[in-house]
Structure formats: structure tokens, C-alpha cells
C-alpha positions as CSV (number, residue, x, y, z in Angstrom):
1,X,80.2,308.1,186.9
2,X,77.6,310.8,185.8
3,X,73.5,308.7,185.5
4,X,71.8,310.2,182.9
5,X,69.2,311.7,185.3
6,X,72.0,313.7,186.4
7,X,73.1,314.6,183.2
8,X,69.6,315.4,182.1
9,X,69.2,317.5,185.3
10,X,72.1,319.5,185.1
11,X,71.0,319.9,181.3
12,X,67.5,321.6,183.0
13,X,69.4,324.0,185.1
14,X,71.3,325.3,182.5
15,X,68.2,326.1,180.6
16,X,66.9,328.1,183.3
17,X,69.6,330.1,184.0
18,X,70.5,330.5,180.0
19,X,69.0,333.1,177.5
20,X,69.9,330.5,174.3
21,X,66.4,328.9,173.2
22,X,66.6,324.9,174.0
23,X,64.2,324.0,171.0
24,X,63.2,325.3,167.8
25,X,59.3,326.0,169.3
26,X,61.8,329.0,171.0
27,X,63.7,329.8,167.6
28,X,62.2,333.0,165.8
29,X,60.7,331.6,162.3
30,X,63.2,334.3,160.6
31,X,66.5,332.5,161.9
32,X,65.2,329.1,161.3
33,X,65.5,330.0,157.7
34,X,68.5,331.7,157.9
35,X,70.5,329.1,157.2
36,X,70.4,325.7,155.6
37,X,72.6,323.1,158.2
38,X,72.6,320.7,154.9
39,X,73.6,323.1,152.5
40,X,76.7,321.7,150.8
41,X,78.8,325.0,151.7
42,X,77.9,325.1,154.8
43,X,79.4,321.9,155.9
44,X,82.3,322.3,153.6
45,X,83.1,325.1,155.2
46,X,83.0,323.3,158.2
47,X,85.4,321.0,157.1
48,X,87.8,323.6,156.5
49,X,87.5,325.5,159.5
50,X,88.0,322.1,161.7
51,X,91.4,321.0,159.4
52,X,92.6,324.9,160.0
53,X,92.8,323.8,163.6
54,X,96.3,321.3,162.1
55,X,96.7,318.1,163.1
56,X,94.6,317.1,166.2
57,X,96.8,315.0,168.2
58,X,94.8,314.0,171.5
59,X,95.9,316.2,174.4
60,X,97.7,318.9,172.5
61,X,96.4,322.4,171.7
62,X,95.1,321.9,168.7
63,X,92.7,319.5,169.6
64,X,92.0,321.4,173.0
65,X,91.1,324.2,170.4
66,X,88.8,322.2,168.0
67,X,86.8,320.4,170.6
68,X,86.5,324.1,172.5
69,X,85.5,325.1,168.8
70,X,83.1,322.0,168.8
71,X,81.3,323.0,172.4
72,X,80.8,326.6,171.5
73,X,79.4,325.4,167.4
74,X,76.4,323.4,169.6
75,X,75.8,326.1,171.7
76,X,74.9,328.3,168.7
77,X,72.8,326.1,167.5
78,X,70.8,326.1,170.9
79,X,72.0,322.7,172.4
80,X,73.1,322.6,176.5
81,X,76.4,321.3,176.5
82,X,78.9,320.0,178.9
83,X,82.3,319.7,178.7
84,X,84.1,317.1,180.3
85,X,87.8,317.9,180.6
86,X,89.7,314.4,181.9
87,X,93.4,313.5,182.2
88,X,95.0,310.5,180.7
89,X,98.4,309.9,180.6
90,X,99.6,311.8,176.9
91,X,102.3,310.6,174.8
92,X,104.6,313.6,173.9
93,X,106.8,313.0,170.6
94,X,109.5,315.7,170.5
95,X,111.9,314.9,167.4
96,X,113.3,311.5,165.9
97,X,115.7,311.0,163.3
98,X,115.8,307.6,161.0
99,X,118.6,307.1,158.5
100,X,119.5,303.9,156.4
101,X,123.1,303.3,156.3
102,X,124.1,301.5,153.2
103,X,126.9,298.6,153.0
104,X,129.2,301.0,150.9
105,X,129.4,303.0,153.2
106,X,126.7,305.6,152.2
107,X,123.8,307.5,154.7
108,X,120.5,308.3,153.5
109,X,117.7,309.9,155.7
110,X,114.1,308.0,155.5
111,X,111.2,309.8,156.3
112,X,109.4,308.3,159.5
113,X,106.7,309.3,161.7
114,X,106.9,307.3,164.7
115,X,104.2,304.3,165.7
116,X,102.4,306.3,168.7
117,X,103.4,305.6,172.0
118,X,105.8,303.8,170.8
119,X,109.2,303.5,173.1
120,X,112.0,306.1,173.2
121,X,115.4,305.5,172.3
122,X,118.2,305.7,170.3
123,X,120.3,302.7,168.4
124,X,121.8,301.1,164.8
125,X,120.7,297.4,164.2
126,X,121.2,295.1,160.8
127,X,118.0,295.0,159.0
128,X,115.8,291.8,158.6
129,X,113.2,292.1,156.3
130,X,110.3,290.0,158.0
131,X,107.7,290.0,154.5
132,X,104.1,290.9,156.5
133,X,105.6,289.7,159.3
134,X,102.9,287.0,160.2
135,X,104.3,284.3,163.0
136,X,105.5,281.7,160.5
137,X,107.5,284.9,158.9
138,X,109.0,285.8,161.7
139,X,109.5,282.5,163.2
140,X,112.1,282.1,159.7
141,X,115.1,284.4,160.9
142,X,116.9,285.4,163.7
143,X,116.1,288.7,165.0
144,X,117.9,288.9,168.3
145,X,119.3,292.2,167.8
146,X,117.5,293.3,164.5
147,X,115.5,296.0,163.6
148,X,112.9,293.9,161.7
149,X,111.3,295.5,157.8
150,X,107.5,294.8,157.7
151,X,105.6,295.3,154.7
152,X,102.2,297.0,156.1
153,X,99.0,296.5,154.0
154,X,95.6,298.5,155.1
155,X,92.9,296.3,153.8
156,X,89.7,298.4,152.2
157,X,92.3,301.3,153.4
158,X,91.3,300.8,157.1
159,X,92.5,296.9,158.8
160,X,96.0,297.0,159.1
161,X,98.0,293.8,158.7
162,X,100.5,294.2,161.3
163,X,98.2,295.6,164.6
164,X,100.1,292.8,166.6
165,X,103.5,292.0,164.4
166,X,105.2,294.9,166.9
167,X,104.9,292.8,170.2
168,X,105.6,289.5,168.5
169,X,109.2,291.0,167.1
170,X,110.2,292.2,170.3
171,X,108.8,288.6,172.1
172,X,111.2,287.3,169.8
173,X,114.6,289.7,170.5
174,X,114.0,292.6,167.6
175,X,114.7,296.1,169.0
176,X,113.5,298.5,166.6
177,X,110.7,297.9,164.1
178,X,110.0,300.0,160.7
179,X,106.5,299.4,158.8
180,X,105.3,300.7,155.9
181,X,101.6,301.3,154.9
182,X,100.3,301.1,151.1
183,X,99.3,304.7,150.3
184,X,100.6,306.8,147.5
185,X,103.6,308.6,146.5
186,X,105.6,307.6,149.6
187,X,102.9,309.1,151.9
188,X,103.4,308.1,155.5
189,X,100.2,306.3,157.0
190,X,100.1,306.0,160.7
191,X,97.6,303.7,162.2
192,X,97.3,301.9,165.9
193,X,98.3,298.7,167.0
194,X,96.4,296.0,169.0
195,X,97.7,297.2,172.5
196,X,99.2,300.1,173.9
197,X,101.3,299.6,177.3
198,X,102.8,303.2,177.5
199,X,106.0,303.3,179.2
200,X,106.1,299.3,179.2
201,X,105.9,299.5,174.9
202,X,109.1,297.8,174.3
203,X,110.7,298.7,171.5
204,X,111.0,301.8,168.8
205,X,108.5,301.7,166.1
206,X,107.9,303.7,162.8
207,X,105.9,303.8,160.1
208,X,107.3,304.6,156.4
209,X,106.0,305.7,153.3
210,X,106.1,302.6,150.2
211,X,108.8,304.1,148.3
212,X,111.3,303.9,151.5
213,X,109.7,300.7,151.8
214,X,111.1,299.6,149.0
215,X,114.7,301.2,149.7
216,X,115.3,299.6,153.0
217,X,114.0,296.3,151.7
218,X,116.6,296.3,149.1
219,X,118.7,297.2,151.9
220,X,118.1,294.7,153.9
221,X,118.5,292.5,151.0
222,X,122.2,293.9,150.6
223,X,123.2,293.5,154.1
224,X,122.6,297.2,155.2
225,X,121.9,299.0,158.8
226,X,119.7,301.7,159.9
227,X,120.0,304.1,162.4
228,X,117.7,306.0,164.5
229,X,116.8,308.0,167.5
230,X,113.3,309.0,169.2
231,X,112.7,311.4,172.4
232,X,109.8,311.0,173.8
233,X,107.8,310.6,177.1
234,X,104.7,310.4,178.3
235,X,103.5,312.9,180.5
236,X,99.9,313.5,182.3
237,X,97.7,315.3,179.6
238,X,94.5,316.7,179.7
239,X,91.5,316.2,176.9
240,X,87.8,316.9,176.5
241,X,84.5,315.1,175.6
242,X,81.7,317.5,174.1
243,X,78.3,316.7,175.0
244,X,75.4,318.6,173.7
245,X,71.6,317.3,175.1
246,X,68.5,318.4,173.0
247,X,65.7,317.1,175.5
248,X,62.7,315.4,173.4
249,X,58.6,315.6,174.0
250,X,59.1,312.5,176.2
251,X,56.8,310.7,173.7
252,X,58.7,308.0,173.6
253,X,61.4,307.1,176.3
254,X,64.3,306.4,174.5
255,X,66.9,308.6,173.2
256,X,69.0,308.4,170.5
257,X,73.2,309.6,169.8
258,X,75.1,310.7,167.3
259,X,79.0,311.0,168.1
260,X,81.8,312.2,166.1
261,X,85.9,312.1,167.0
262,X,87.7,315.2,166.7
263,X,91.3,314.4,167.0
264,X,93.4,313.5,163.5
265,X,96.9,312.7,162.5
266,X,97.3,315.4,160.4
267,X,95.2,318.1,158.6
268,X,92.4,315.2,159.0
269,X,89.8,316.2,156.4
270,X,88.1,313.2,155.7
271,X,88.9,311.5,158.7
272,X,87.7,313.3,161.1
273,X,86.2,316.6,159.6
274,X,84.1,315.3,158.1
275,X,82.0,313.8,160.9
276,X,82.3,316.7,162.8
277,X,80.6,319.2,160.1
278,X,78.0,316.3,159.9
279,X,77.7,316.4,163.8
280,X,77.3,320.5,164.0
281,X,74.9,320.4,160.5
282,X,72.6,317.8,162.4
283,X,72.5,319.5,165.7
284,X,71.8,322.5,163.7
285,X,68.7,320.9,161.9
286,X,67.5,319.0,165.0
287,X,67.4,321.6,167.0
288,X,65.0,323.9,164.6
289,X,62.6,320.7,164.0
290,X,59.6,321.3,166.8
291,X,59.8,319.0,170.4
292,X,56.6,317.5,169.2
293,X,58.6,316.0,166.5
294,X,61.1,314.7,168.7
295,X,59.5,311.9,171.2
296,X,63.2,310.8,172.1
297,X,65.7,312.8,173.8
298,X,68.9,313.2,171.7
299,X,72.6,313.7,172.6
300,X,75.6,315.2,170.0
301,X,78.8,313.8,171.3
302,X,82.2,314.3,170.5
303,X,85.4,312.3,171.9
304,X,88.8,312.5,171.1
305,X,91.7,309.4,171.6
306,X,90.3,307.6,168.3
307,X,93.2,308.0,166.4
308,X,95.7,309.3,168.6
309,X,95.1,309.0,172.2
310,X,94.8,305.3,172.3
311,X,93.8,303.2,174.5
312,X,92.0,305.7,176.6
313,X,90.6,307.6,173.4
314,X,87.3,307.1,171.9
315,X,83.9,306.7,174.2
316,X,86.0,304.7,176.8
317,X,85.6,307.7,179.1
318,X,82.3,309.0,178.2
319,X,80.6,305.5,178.2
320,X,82.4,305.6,182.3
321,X,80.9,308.4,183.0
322,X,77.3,307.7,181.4
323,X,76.6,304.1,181.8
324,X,73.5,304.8,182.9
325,X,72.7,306.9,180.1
326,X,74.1,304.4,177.2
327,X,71.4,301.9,178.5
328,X,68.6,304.1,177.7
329,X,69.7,304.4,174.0
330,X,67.5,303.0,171.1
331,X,70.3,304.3,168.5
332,X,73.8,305.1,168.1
333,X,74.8,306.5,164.7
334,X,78.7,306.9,164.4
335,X,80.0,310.3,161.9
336,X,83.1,308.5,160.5
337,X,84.9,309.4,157.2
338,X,81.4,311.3,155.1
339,X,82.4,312.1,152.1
340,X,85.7,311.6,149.3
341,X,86.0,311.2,145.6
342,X,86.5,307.6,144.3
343,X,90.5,306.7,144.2
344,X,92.1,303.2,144.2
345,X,96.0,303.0,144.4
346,X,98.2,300.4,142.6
347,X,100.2,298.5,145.8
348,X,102.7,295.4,146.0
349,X,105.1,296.2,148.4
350,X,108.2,296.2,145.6
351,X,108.6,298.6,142.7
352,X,105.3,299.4,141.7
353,X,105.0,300.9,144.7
354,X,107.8,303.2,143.5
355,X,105.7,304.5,140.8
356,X,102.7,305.5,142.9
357,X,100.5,304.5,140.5
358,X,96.7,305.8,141.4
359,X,93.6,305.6,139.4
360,X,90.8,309.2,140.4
361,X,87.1,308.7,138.9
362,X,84.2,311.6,139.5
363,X,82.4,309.0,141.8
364,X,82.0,308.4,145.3
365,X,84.1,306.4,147.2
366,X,83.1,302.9,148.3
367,X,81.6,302.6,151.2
368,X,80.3,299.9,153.9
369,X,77.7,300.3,156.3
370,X,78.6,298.7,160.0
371,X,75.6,298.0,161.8
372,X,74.9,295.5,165.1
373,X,72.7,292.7,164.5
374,X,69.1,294.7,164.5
375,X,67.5,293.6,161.4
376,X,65.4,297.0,161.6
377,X,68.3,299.5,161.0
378,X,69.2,297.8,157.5
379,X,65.5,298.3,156.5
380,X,65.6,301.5,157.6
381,X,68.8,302.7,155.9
382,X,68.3,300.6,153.2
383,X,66.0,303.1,151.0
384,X,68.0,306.1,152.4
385,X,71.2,304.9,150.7
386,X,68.9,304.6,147.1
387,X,67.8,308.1,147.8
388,X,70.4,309.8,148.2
389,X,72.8,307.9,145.8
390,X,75.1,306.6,148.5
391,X,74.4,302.9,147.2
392,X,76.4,301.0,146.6
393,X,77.5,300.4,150.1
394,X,78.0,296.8,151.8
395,X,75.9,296.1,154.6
396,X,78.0,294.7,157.2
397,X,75.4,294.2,160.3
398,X,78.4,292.7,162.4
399,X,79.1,295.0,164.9
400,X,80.7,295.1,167.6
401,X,82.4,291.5,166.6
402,X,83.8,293.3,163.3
403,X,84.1,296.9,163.4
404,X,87.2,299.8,161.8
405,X,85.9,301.4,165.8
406,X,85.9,299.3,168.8
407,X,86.0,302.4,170.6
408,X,83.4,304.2,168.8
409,X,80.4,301.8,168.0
410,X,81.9,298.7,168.9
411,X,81.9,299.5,172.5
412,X,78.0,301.1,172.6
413,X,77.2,298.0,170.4
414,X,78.9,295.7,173.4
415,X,76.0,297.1,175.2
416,X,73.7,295.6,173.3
417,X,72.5,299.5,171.9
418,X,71.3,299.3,167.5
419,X,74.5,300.9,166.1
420,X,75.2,302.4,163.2
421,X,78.5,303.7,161.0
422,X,78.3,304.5,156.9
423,X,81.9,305.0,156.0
424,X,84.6,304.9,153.6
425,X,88.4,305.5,153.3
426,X,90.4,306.3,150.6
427,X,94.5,305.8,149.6
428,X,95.1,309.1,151.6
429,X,93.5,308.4,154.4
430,X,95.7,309.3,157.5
431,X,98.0,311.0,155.6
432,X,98.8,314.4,154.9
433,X,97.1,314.1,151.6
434,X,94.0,314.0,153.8
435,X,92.7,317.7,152.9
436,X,89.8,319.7,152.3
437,X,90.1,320.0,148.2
438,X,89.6,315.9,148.2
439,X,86.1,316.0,149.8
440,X,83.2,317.2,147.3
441,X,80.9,319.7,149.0
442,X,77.4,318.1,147.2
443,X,78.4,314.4,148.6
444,X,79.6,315.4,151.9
445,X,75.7,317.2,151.9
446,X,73.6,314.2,150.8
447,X,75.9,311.8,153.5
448,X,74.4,314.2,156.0
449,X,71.0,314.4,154.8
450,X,70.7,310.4,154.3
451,X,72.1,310.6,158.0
452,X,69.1,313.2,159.1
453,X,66.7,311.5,157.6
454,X,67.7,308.2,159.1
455,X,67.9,310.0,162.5
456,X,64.3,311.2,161.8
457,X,63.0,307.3,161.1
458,X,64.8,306.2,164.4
459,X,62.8,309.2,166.0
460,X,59.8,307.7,165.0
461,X,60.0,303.7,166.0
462,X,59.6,302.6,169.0
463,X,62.4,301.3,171.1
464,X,61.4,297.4,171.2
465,X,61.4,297.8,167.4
466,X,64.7,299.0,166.6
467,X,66.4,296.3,169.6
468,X,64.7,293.3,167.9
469,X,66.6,290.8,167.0
């Protein structure tokens, strides 16, 4: 475990052996104004250089590329950084095949992406459609045998229905499981489940698009099979944590975090992109604002594992490593989803679903603010959401008991640490349609502003303030 005296140390002998300036009182006053880090291009174009990196998948070389990519962005903007390469035991998904075999006799191919970590295998089972496969559902049919049909909802986009439906239909004899998600035109919308146990996962999983949903339903309905086949293993992997120290005046004694993830599922612009131009634009601005404006040390963090990687992904590892460090935090703000126009998608589960019905406006997409119970972060954000026309956004100070990221702010929140996370989702969430044309460039700047200047206040109160309860 690295203390945070150690980290801070090894952050002081970097700067003395390192010709990059550690504060803006060492930036010339020509390249501070070289550049606006809020400029709305400028973290667009961040966005689009992190989704060229492709789909992130934790332990695999495009996400050893983007969180490289990450380390070297702080370093230009004249933070210390430290990379923290760790091993973790990385699920490799080589090909799979899924094809619904109808009772007269016809084949037709379904388009799958498989549940990660999910067991390897090949096999043809009688379908049992299993509703939203809750217990009582489940508890209705025989499924010794069966590869079980599970109508997947995400509620607000983001809280799957079925995190634990996969364990319960193997407990009860199912050997393959196929789940849909609600998302548009037969995207596919991978999410995680409420355990992972690696090699020990027991049965083949995959997630569906709503359209297929539909087709196997009906097949299941008419007595049909479905076929499949998975290779995959897991095999030791490697992965990285970014962290980037900007030292304060010492002021005050605190010191304050902002993290963002970095893997994806696919191109991943909202989810994570996003984050991760807000994380480079803030370390950019931060580190040009003078020390004596800065009482509390700071630390830009990113982590990988969120969405793929799990159960070792998010700030498991970091918050191992840094213990000591976490308990010297007065803040934690979480970079999570910035920025998307408004859509709502029309889902049942049946043959609306077929029609892929979707409604686009001009404005913002909801959003909810997670916060732990510190009555002092919702009057601090509270004025910054009016300002910068992020309103309105549900306050939800229940963190970590309710939280989309246990392993983001819900574990620093555990620690008893004022957290914070303003984010959204939209239909395409985790799904290919997650691209850079979907996020507007003037939102995705006044998210990050709102987020600077709410940095700035937590700068400015003192420690006891912001942990009162």
C-alpha cells in the first residue's frame, strides 16, 4: 500500500529532477493564455481523440493506449504523475456464435455480445421465457436444462433489472441465459451483474438487442431452441491507474480528487469520454490557477475496470494502494457521463420494441446529482447547476447506499469522504451508438465549468465544513 506521504514525496522528487513547471506561478503568462481548457472545442476534441482509441476493454491495448494517452495529457499540463501498472486476472472473449433454431425447422443468427466474464462453452437448450425473471418468475417453470429468455429493463438508462437473475437461473438448473436491454433499434447494451466469480461463473450468458428480444420470445412461445458457442478464458492481464498530484499552498490540510474511468464497451463517448476530456480540461485549468489559490493539495485520477474489468476495476486498486491518502480527502468529485442531447426511447419488451420508436429534443439530457450525506455539497452545487443551466437535476445525497458506481464514489463515500457525481445516460448508452456526434461541444463545456467552479468552492471551505453532517 503506497501512504500518501509517500506518494506526495515521490511527487517532490520528481519535481526536482523534472524541467515541466509543477504550478502555474512557473507557467510563462503567454502560455497560460494560449489555450482555453474550457473551451468547448477543446474538450470535444478530447472526446474524439479518446473514442479513436475503439473500444476500451480493461486489459487490452486499447485501453493500455488511452490511459498511456491520459498520463502523458497531465503531464503537459504540468502535473507529476505516476502510473501504476497492476495485474488482475483479464477475461479474454475470442468469438461466439448464437443462432435461434425455429420449430420448422429454420436457423436464424441473433446478434449477441456476451455477459462479461461470463462462462465458456458450447450447447442447444429449449427456450423458457422467464418475463424479468424475478424469483417468483422463475420459481413458475422448469428450467433444468433450459436456456432461460429475460426481458432486461435499465431503469433511468443505468439500474439494470436482472444484475442477479444470472446466478438464480443456474441455482435453479438453466444452462445458458440470453437478456436483452431496452435501447433502440436492436442495439446491444451490455452492462455488469451483481457478482463476478471468473472461472467459477457457471453458466453462458448474453445480452441481445430488443428486436431479437422479441424474436426469441416468440420463439420460445412456439417451442423453439437456440444454439450457441463462446471461447473464452481468462488469462493474467495487466492495467493501469493514472495519478496526476498538483501539491497545494498547504493553507489548508485537506486535499481534494477528481477521478475519471477510461475503459468503455465500445467507441464510449459519453460514457467514458466524456469524463476524461473533463478530467484533462480541469487539470489543465488548475494547474495555471496560482498555489496561493490552491490551500488543498489536489489529485486527477484515472482507473480503469468500471465497465469492463469487473470486480477488480474501478478505485478497488487505487483506494489499496492509498488508504492513507483517501482519509485525508475533503472532496471527491466523480467525471461520469458530462454531456448528451435529450432522447427518450419508447420500450415494452414486445413489438413496440420492434419499431424502435425514439423521441430527440435540442435539450440536455436529464440528469441526477449523487452526493453522500454532507448537507454542504448540495448548497454548494446547488447555484452552480442554475448557472450554468444544468438544472434540472435530482439531488440524490444517498451515496454510497444508492449509487450507478460502487466502485467509483460509492467506495470513497464508504470512507466516510463528501462525494460527488452529476450524471446522465441516455437510450445509447453502452452501445455502439455511444459516439462523439451525440455529445454537444457548448454542454459538454458548461458541465466542466459548473464542475471547476465547484472544485474552486471546495478549495475554499474548510474541511470540518464540507464533512458535517
Amino acid at each position: 500500500m503506497m501512504t500518501r506521504a509517500a506518494f506526495l514525496a515521490a511527487m517532490a522528487a520528481a519535481a526536482g529532477s523534472a524541467t515541466v513547471p509543477t504550478s502555474s506561478a512557473a507557467v510563462p503568462e503567454v502560455a497560460r493564455a494560449a489555450f482555453d481548457p474550457m473551451s468547448p472545442a477543446r474538450l470535444h476534441r478530447r472526446v474524439r481523440e479518446v473514442c479513436d482509441f475503439g473500444p476500451r476493454w480493461t486489459g487490452y491495448p486499447a485501453e493500455h493506449r488511452a490511459s498511456r494517452w491520459v498520463a502523458q495529457r497531465l503531464r503537459d499540463a504540468g502535473l507529476r504523475v505516476d502510473v501504476d501498472r497492476y495485474g488482475f486476472r483479464r477475461w479474454d472473449v475470442r468469438k461466439w456464435r448464437v443462432e435461434l433454431l425455429l420449430p420448422g425447422g429454420g436457423v436464424v443468427p441473433i446478434s449477441t455480445f456476451p455477459l462479461w466474464s461470463t462462462h465458456a462453452g458450447a450447447g442447444t437448450a429449449d427456450l423458457v421465457d422467464v418475463g424479468f425473471g424475478s424469483d417468483p418468475e422463475l420459481a413458475m417453470h422448469d428450467l433444468e436444462g433450459k436456456a432461460v429468455v429475460v426481458t432486461g429493463k435499465a431503469l433511468l438508462n443505468v439500474f439494470s433489472t436482472y444484475r442477479d437473475v444470472y446466478f438464480h437461473a443456474a441455482d435453479a438448473g438453466a444452462v445458458s441465459m440470453f437478456v436483452s436491454s431496452d435501447a433502440p433499434d436492436n442495439l446491444i447494451r451490455p452492462t455488469s451483474w451483481s457478482k463476478n466469480q471468473l472461472d467459477k461463473n457457471p453458466i453462458p450468458g448474453f445480452n441481445l438487442g430488443a428486436q431479437d428480444l422479441a424474436r426469441v420470445r416468440a420463439a420460445a412461445q412456439a417451442g423453439g431452441r437456440i444454439r450457441w458457442r463462446l471461447d473464452s478464458s481468462h488469462v493474467d492481464g495487466t492495467t493501469y491507474d493514472v495519478t496526476a498530484g498538483l501539491p497545494g499552498s498547504g493553507a489548508e490540510p485537506g486535499a481534494l480528487m477528481v477521478c475519471a474511468h477510461v475503459d468503455s464497451w465500445f467507441t464510449g463517448a459519453l460514457d467514458n469520454a466524456t469524463g476524461v476530456a473533463g478530467l484533462i480540461g480541469l487539470a489543465e485549468h488548475f494547474a495555471r490557477v496560482p498555489v496561493a489559490e490552491r490551500p488543498k493539495d489536489m489529485y486527477f485520477v484515472s482507473v480503469t475496470g468500471h465497465d469492463t474489468g469487473f470486480p477488480y476495476g474501478g478505485l478497488q486498486h487505487w483506494v489499496e494502494r492509498h488508504e492513507d491518502l483517501v482519509g485525508s480527502l475533503d472532496g471527491f468529485v466523480n467525471l461520469d457521463h458530462l454531456a448528451a442531447h435529450h432522447e427518450e426511447h419508447v420500450s415494452t419488451g414486445g413489438v413496440i420494441d420492434m419499431l424502435g420508436l425514439e423521441i430527440d429534443t435540442p435539450f440536455d439530457q436529464e440528469r441526477a446529482l449523487f452526493t453522500s450525506a454532507h448537507p454542504e455539497l448540495l448548497a454548494i452545487w446547488a447555484p452552480v447547476l442554475l448557472q450554468y443551466r444544468l438544472a434540472p437535476a435530482v439531488p440524490a445525497p444517498t451515496a454510497p447506499a444508492l449509487t450507478p458506481n460502487p466502485d467509483l464514489e460509492g467506495i470513497i463515500a464508504e470512507r466516510g469522504v463528501p462525494t460527488s457525481s452529476l450524471t446522465m445516460a441516455t437510450p445509447h448508452y453502452h452501445t455502439v451508438g455511444d459516439t462523439p456526434d451525440r455529445i454537444p461541444p457548448e454542454q459538454l463545456s458548461r458541465s466542466v465549468m459548473a464542475h471547476r467552479d465547484v472544485l474552486t468552492a471546495l478549495q475554499g471551505t474548510a474541511g470540518a465544513v464540507l464533512r458535517r453532517r
